[in-house]
TORGU-120511 format. One record per residue (C-alpha): x, y, z. Coordinates in steps of 0.001 Angstrom, whole numbers, padded with zeros to 6 digits. Each point is the difference from the previous one (the first is absolute). Example, Ala and Ser with C-alpha at 12.3 -4.5 7.8 and 13.67 -1.06 7.14 Angstrom:
% TORGU-120511
- 012300/-004500/007800
- 001370/003440/-000660
***
This chain:
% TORGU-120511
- 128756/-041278/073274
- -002586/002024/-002021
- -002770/002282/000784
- -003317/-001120/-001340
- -003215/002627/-000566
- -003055/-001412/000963
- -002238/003092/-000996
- 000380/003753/-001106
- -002644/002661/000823
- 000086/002924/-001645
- -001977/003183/-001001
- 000248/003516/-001327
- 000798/002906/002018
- 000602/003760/-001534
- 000673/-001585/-003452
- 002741/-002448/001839
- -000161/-003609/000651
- 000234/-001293/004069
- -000386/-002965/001516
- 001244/-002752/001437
- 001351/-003623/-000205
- -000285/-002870/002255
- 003005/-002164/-000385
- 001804/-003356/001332
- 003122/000812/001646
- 002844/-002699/-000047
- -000748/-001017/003727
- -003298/-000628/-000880
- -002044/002622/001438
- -002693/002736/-001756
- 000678/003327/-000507
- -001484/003482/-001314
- 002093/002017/-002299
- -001215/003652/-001018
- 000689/001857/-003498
- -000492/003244/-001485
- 000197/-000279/-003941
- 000737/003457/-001407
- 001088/000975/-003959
- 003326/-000280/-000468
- 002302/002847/000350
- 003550/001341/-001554
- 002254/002001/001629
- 002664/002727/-002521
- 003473/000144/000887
- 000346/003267/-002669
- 003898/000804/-001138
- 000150/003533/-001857
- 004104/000718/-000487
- 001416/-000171/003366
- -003429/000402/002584
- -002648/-002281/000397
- -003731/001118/-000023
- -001704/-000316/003268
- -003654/000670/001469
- -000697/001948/003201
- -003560/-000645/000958
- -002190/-000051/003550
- -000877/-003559/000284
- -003708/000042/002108
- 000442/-003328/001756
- 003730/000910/001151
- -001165/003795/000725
- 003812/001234/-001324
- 001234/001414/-003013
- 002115/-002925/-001697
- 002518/-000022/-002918
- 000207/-003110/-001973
- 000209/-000533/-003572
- -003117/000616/-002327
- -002566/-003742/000410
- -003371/-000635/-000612
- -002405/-002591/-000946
- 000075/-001965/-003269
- -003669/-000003/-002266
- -001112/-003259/-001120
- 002381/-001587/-003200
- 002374/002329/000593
- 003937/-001235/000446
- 001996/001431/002395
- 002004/002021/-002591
- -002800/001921/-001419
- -001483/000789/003870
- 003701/001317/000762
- -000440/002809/-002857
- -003592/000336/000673
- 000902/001131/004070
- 003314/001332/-001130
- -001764/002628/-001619
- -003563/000642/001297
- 002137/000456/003689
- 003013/002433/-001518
- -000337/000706/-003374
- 002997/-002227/-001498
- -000335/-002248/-002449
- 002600/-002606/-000252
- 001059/-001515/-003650
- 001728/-003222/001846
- -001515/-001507/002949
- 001437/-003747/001424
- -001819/-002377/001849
- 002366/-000495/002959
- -002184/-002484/002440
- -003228/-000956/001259
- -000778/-001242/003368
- -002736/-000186/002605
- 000265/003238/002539
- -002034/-002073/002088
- -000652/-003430/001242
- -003533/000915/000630
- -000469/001636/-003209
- -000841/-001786/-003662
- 001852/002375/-002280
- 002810/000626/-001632
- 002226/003390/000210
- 002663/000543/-002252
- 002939/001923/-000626
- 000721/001731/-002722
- 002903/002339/-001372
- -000712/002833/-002023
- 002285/001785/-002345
- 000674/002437/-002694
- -002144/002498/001498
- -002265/003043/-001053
- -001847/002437/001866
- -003216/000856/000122
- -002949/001375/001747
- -001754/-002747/002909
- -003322/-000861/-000499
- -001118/-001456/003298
- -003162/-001867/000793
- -002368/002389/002271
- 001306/-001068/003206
- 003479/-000045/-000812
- 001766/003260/001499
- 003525/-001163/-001317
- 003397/002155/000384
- 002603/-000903/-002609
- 003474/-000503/001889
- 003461/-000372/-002226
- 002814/-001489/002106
- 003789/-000559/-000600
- 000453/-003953/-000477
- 002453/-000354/002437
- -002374/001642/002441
- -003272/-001472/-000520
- -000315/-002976/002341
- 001611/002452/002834
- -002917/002099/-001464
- -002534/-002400/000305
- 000951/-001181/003872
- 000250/003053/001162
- -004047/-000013/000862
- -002424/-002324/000109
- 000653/-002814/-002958
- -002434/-002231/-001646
- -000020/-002931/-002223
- -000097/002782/-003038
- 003704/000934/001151
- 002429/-001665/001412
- -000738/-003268/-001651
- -000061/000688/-003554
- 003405/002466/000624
- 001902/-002921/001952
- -000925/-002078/-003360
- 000770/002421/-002376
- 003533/000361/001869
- 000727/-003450/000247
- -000717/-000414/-004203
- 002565/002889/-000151
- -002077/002174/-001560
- 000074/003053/002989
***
């Protein structure tokens, strides 16, 4: 049995696409289905030796100070590569000579975009060079401590995802 869309509304709100869809269910019946269509967004799992490099930053909406790994939004044309090297560095200064594509899924039903995980290596550092509303402190952990790092305060999408990955690849 198959959904079927009968009509999608949609407009532009902050420079993001919302809306809605009105779909068939399987039984029959009409429904209303809301989206939010931001850019999308790469998340930096960031090996240097034997630490990773991790991001403490107050997140607004969650009103805490979280660590997770360094993310951010992808520009337009850009692969996921080149926007892991881009945040990599404007966030903490590194810049990574190898960089992997490990996976890209949907963090949310709800949401139209892609996040993806990438694994950075062969590291440098540098100096950040944050947007001006990023206030970013640059965190290096022991690998075998980071995810214990990560849950031990309030976790996001930007950490414990991308670190389970990374582990299960073998890479942390």
């Amino acid at each position: 049995m198959e959904w079927k869309l009968h009509a999608r509304r949609g407009l532009s709100l902050l420079g993001h696409a919302v809306g809605y869809d009105t779909l068939e269910r399987p039984d029959g019946n009409r429904v209303r289905r809301g989206w939010f269509d931001p850019p999308d967004a790469v998340a930096v799992v960031a090996r240097t030796g034997d630490e990773l490099v991790l991001i403490e930053e107050y997140r607004p909406r969650l009103g805490e100070r979280v660590l997770s790994c360094p993310a951010g939004r992808m520009d337009p044309g850009e692969s996921y590569e080149s926007a892991a090297k881009r945040e990599l560095y404007e966030e903490t200064g590194y810049r990574a000579k190898h960089v992997e594509l490990l996976e890209t899924y949907y963090p949310a039903a709800g949401m139209r975009k892609q996040r993806a995980v990438v694994f950075a290596s062969d590291l440098s550092p540098g100096d950040q060079h944050l947007e001006a509303d990023e206030f970013i402190d640059v965190r290096t952990v022991p690998v075998g401590e980071a995810i214990d790092a990560v849950r031990a305060g309030p976790t996001c999408g930007w950490g414990l995802p991308p670190l389970l990955l990374a582990r299960e690849e073998g890479l942390i």
